[in-house]
N, C-alpha and C positions, 0 to 999 in steps of 0.2 A: 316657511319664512322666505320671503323674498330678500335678494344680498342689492345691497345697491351698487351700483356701476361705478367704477372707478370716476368717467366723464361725469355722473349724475352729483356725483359727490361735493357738500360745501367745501371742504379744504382743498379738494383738489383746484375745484373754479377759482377759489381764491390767491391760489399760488401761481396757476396760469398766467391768471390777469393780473397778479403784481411782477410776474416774467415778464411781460409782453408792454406792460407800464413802463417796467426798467429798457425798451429796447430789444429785448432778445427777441431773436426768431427762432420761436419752436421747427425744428424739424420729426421728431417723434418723440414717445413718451412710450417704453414699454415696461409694462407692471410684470413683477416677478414675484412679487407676495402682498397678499392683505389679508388681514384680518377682520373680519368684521362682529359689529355687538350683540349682543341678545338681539334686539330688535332688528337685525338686517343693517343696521349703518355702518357705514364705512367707519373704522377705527384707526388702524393703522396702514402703509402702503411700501414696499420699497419699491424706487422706479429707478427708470435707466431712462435719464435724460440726454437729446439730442435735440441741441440750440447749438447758436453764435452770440457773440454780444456784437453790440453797436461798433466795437473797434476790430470786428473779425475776427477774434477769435473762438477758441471751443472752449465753455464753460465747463467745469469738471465734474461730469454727469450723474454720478450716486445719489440720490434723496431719498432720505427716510420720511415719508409725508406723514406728519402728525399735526399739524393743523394748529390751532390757538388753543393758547391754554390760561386760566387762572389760578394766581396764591394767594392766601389770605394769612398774614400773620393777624392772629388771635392772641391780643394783650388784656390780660386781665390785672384790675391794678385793684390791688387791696386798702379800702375806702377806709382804714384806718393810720395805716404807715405810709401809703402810695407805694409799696413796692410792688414791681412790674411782673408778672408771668407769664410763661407760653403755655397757651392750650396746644400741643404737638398732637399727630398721630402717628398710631404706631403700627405695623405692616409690613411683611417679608415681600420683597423687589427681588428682579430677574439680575438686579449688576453683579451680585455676591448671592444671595439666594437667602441671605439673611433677613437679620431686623432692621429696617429704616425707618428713623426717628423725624417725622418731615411737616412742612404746613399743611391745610387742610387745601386741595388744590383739587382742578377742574378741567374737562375738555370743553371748548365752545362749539354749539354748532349754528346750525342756521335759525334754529326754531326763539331762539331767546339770544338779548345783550352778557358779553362779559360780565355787567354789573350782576345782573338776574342770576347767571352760571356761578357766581359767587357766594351768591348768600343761599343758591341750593346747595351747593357743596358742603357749606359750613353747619348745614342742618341734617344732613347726612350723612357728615363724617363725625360731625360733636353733640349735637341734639341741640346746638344753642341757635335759636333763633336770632337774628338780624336783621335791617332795614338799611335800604338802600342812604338812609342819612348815615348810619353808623359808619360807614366804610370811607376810609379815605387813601385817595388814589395816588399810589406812590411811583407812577408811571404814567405823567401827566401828557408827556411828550409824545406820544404813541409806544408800539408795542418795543418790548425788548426780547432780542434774540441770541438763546444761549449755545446754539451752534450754528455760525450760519455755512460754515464748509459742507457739512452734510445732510442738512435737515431746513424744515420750514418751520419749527416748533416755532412760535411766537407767545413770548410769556405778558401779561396783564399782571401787575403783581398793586397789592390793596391791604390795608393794615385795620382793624377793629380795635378801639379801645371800651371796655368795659369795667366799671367800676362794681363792686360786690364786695361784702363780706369775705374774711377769712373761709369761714364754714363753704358758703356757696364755691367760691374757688376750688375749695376740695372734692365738694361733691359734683365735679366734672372730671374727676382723674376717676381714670379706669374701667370708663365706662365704654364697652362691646357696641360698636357699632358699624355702620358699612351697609350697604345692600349683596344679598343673596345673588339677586341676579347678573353681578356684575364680578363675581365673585372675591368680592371684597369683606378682609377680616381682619375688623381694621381697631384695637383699644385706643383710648385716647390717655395722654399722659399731660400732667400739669406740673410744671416745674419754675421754682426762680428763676428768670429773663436769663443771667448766664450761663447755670445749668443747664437751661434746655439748649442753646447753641450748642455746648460744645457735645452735644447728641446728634449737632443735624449734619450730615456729611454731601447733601450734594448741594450745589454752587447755587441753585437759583434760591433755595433756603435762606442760607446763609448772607446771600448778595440783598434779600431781601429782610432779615434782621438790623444791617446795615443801614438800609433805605429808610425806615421804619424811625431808628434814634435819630438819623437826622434828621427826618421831617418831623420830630417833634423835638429838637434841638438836645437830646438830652448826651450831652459831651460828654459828666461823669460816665455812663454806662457806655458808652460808646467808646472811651478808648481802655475801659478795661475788655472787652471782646478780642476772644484769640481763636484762627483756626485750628 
């Protein structure tokens, strides 16, 4: 398997040239870890940045390089009462080592659009297929960035509504999914709209339930939601 090069790398080219867009002059870039995917691509990076900005002075050099990412909250609304539910997945994460209750979410790279990274995600993590009409983009503005002191993560966050039967709703909870080679194990979980928040514990989740009621104005549900 060939690794791909740090320089060779989309995310990397893309943070350079949005450095170098904002003004900064690169003086070096030294990588001190990456990880890369089954296939050779670059995944993750930590570097030790050496720039200035436009006003002279030294940027605070730590980046954890992760590159663009997508979320998709998956609303399922039952075609007989309209009440709302989260398709969540569910998967043990390095923060705590536990179980994290999250949206169906994605890495971009070069080879396909956000949009595209989105609706493979959600058929990979739920089994439920999607079309690029079904998704509506809850980050119209460009990307949103959930750390920007130490990282390049750049979030895409996109909301599905799907209307089905009671039964159908159900028969997407607990279903074993993920890919092998990514080593992903990952069950899905179906839950009433505010059941499943008060599950999701990290911010871009959450920030993106948020996003979600009010682009589709629903103010009841939105201010019963509590962290």
């Amino acid at each position: 398997m060939n690794k791909e090069k740090l320089q060779d790398a989309h995310k990397f080219k893309l943070w350079k040239q949005n450095l170098e867009r904002n003004g900064l002059q690169i003086h070096g870039v030294e990588e001190k870890f990456t990880r890369h995917r089954y296939n050779g691509e670059l995944l993750f990076s930590t570097l030790m940045l050496d720039a200035s900005t436009p006003e002279g002075d030294k940027i605070p050099p730590i980046c954890f390089l992760k590159g663009e990412v997508v979320c998709i909250a998956m609303v399922l609304i039952d075609e007989s009462t309209s009440e709302k539910y989260l398709l969540l997945v569910k998967q043990r994460r390095i923060a705590e080592g536990g179980y994290t209750y999250e949206h169906p979410a994605g890495m971009v790279d070069d080879t396909k659009t956000p949009i595209a990274i989105a609706i493979q995600e959600v058929k990979e993590e739920t089994g439920v297929e999607i079309t690029i009409e079904q998704l509506i983009n809850l980050s119209p503005n460009g990307r949103l960035f959930p750390s920007t002191g130490t990282s390049d993560e750049a979030m895409y966050f996109y909301a599905c509504e799907i209307r089905m039967t009671l039964k159908q709703i159900k028969a997407l909870d607990q279903k074993a999914m993920g890919t092998t080679y990514e080593f992903e194990r990952i069950t899905t979980l179906v839950l009433p709209f505010l059941e499943g928040h008060k599950l999701v514990k990290n911010t871009n989740g959450l920030l993106l339930n948020y996003l979600y009621l009010a682009h589709v104005e629903d103010w009841e549900l939105i201010k019963k939601l509590k962290i």
